[in-house]
Chimera marker file (.cmm) of the C-alpha trace (Angstrom):
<marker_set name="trace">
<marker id="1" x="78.875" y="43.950" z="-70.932" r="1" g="1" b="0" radius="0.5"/>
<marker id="2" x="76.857" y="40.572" z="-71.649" r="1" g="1" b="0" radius="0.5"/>
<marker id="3" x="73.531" y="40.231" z="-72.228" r="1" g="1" b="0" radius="0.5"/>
<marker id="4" x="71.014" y="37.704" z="-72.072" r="1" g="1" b="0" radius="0.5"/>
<marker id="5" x="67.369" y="37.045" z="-71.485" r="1" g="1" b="0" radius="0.5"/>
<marker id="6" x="65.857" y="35.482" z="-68.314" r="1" g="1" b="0" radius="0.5"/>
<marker id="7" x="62.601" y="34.099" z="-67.368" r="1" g="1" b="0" radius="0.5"/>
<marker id="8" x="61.175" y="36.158" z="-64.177" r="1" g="1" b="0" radius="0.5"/>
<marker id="9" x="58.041" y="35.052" z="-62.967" r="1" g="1" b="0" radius="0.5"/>
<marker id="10" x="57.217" y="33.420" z="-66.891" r="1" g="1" b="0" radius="0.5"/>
<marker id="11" x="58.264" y="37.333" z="-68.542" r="1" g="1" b="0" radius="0.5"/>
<marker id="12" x="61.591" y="37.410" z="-70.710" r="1" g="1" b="0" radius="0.5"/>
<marker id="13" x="63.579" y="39.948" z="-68.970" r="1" g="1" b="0" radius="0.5"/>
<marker id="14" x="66.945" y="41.283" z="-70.785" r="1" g="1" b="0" radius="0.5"/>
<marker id="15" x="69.557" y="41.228" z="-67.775" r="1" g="1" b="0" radius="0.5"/>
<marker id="16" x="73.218" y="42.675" z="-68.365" r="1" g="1" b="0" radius="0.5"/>
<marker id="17" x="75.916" y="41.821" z="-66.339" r="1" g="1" b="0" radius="0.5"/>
<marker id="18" x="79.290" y="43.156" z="-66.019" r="1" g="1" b="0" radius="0.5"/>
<marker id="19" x="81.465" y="40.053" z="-64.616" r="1" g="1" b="0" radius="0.5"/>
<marker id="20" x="83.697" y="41.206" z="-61.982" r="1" g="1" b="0" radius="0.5"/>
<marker id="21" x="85.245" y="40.105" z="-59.005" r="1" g="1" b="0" radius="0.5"/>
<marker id="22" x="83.526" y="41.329" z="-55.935" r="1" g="1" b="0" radius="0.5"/>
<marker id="23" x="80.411" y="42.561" z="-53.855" r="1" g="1" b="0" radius="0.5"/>
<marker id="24" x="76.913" y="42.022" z="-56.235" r="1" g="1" b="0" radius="0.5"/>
<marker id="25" x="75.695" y="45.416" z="-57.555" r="1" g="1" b="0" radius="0.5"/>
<marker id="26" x="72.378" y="45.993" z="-58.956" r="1" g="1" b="0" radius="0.5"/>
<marker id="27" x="71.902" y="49.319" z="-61.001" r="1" g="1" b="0" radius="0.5"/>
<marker id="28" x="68.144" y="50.202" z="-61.674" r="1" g="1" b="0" radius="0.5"/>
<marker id="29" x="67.276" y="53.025" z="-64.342" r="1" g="1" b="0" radius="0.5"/>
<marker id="30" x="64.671" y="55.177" z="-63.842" r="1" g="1" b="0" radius="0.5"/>
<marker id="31" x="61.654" y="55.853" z="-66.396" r="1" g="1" b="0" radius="0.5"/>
<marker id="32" x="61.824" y="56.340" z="-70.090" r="1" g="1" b="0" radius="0.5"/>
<marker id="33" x="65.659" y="54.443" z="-69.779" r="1" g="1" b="0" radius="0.5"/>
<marker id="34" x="67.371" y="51.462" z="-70.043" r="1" g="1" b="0" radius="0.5"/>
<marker id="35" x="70.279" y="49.633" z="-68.881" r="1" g="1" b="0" radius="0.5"/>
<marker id="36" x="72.919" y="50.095" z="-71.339" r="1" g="1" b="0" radius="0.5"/>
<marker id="37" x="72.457" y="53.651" z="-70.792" r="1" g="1" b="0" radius="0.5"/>
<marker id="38" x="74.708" y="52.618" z="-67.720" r="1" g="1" b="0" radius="0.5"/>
<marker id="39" x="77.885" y="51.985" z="-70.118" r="1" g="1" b="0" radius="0.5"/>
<marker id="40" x="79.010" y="55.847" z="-69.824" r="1" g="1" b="0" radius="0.5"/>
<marker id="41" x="77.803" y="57.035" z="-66.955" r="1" g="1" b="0" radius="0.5"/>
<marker id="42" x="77.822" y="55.042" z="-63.272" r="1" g="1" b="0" radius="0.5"/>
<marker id="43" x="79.295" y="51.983" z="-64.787" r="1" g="1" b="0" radius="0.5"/>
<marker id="44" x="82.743" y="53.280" z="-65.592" r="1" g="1" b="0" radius="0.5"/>
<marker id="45" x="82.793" y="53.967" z="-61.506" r="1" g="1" b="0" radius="0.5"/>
<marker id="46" x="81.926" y="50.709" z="-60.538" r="1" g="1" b="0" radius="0.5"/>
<marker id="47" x="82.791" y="47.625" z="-63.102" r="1" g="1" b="0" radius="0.5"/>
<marker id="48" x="86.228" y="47.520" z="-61.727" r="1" g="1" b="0" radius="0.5"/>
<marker id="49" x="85.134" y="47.357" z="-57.999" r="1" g="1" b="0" radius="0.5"/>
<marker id="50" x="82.090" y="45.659" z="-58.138" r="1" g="1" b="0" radius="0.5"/>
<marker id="51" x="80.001" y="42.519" z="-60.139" r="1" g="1" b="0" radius="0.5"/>
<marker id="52" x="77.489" y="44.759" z="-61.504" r="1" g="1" b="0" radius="0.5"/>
<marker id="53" x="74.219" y="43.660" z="-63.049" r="1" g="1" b="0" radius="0.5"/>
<marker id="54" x="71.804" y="45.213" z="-64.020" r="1" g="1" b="0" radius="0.5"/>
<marker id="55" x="68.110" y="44.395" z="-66.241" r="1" g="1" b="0" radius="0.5"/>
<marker id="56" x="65.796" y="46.175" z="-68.344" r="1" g="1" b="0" radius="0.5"/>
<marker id="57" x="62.834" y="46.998" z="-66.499" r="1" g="1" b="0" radius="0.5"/>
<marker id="58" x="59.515" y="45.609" z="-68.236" r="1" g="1" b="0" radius="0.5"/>
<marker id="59" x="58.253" y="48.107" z="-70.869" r="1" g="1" b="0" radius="0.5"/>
<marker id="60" x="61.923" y="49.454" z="-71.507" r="1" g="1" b="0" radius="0.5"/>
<marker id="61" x="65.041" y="48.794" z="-73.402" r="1" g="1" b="0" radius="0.5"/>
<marker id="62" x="64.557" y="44.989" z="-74.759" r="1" g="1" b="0" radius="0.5"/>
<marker id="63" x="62.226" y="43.801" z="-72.223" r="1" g="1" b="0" radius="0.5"/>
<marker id="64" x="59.073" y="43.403" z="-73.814" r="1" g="1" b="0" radius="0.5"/>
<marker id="65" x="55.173" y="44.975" z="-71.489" r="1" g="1" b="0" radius="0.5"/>
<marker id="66" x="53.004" y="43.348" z="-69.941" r="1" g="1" b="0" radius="0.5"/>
<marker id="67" x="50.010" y="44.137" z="-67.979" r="1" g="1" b="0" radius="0.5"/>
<marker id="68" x="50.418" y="45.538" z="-64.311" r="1" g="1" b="0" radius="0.5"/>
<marker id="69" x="54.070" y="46.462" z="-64.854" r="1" g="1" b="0" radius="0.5"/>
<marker id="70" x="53.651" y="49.962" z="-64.290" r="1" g="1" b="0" radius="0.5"/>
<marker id="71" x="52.479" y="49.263" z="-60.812" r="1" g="1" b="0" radius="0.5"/>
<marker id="72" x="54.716" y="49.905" z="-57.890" r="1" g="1" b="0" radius="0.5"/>
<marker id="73" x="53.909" y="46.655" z="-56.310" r="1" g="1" b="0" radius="0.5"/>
<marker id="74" x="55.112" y="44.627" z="-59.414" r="1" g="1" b="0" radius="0.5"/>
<marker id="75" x="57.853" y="46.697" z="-60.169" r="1" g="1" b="0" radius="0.5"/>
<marker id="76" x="59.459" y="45.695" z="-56.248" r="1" g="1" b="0" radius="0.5"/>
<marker id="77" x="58.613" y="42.300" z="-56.961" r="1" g="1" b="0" radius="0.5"/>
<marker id="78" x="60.571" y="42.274" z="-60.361" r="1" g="1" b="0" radius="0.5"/>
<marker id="79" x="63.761" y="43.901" z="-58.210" r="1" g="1" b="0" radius="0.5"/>
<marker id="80" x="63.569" y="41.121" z="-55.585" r="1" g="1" b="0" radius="0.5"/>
<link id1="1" id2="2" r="1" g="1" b="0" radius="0.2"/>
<link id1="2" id2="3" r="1" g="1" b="0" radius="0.2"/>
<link id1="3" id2="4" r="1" g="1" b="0" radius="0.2"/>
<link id1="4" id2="5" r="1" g="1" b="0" radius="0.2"/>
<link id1="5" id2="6" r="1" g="1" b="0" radius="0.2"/>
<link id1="6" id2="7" r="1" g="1" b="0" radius="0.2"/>
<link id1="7" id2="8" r="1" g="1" b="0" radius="0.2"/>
<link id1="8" id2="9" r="1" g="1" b="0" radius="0.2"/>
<link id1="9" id2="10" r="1" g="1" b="0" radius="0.2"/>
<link id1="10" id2="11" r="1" g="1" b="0" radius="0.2"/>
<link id1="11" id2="12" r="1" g="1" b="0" radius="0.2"/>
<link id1="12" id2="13" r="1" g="1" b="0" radius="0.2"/>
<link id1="13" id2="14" r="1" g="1" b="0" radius="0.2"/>
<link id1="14" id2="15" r="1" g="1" b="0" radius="0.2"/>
<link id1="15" id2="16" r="1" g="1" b="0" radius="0.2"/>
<link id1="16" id2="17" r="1" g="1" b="0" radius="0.2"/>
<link id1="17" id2="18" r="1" g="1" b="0" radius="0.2"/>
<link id1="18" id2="19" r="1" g="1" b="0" radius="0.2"/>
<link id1="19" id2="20" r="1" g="1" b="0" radius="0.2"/>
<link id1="20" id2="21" r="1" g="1" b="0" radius="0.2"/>
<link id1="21" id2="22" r="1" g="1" b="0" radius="0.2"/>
<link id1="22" id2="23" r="1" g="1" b="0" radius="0.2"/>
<link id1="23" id2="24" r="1" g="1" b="0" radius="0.2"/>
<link id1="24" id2="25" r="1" g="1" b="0" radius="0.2"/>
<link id1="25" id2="26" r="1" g="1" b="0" radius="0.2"/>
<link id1="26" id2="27" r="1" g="1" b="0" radius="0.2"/>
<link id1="27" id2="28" r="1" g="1" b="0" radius="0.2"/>
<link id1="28" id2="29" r="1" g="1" b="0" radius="0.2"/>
<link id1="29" id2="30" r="1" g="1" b="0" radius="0.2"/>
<link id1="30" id2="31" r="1" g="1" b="0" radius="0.2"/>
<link id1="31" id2="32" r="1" g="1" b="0" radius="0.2"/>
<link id1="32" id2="33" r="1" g="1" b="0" radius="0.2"/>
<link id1="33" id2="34" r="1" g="1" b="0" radius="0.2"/>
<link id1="34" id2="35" r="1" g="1" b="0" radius="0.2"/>
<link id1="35" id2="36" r="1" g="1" b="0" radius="0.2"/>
<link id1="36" id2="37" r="1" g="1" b="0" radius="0.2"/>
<link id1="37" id2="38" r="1" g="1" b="0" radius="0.2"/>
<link id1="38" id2="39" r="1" g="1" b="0" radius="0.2"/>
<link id1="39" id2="40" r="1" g="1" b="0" radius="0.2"/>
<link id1="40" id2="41" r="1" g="1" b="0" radius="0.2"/>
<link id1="41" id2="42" r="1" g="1" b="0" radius="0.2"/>
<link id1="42" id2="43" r="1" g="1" b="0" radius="0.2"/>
<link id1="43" id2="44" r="1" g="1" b="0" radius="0.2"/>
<link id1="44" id2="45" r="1" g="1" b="0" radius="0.2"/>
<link id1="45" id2="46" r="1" g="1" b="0" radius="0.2"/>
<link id1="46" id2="47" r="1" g="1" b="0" radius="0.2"/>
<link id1="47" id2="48" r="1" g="1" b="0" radius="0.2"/>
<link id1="48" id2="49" r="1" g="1" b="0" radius="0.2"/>
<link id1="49" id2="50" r="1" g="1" b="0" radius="0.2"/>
<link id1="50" id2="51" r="1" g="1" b="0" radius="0.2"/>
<link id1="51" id2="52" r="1" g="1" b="0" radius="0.2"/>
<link id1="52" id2="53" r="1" g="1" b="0" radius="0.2"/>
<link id1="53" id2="54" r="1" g="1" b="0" radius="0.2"/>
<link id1="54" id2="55" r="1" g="1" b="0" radius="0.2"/>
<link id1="55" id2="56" r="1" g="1" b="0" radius="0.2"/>
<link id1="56" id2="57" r="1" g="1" b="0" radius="0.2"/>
<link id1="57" id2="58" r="1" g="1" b="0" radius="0.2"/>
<link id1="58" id2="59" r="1" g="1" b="0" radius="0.2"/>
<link id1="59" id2="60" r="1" g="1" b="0" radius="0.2"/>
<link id1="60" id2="61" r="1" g="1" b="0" radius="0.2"/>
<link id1="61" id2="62" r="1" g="1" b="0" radius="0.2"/>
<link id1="62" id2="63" r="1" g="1" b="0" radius="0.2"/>
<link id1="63" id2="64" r="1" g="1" b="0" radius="0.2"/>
<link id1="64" id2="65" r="1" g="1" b="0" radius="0.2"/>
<link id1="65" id2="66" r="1" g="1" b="0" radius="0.2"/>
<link id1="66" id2="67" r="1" g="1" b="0" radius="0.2"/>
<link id1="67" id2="68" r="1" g="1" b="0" radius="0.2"/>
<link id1="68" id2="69" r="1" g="1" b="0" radius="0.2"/>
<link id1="69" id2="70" r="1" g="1" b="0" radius="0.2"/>
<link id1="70" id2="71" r="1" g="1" b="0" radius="0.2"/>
<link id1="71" id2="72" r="1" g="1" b="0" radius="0.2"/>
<link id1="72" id2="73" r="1" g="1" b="0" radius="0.2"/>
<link id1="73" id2="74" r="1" g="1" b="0" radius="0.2"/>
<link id1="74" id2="75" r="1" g="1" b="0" radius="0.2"/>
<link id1="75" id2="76" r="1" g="1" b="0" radius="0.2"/>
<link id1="76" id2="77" r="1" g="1" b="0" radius="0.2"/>
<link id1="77" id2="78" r="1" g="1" b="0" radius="0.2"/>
<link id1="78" id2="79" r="1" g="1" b="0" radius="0.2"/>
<link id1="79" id2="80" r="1" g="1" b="0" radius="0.2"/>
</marker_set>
């Protein structure tokens, strides 16, 4: 797994990729989580079929708050 931090929408947002070849896969943890929680669970199913990626959600794992995030509205927008 690599990580690295991206600029969504002017936020630093730590996204993990798992560099595969085939169809894109975007996992998305739930509450109170993170992404490299993925690692030993639903990843070891997928990595070898799929390119996986995957980000912490704002407010969890190494992507810092901000404002609004825990709205449903933003959190869509920050999937998309």
């Amino acid at each position: 797994m690599s990580g690295r931090y991206v600029d969504l929408r002017g936020h630093q947002t730590h996204l993990f990729e798992w560099p595969q070849e085939g169809e894109p896969v975007l996992l998305l943890h739930g509450g109170l989580s993170q992404t490299d929680h993925w690692d030993y669970t639903v990843l070891p199913a997928v990595e070898d079929k799929f390119h996986v990626y995957g980000y912490d959600r704002t407010g969890h794992g190494y992507t810092g708050d901000q404002p609004g995030s825990m709205h449903f509205e933003f959190q869509f927008q920050e999937a998309v």
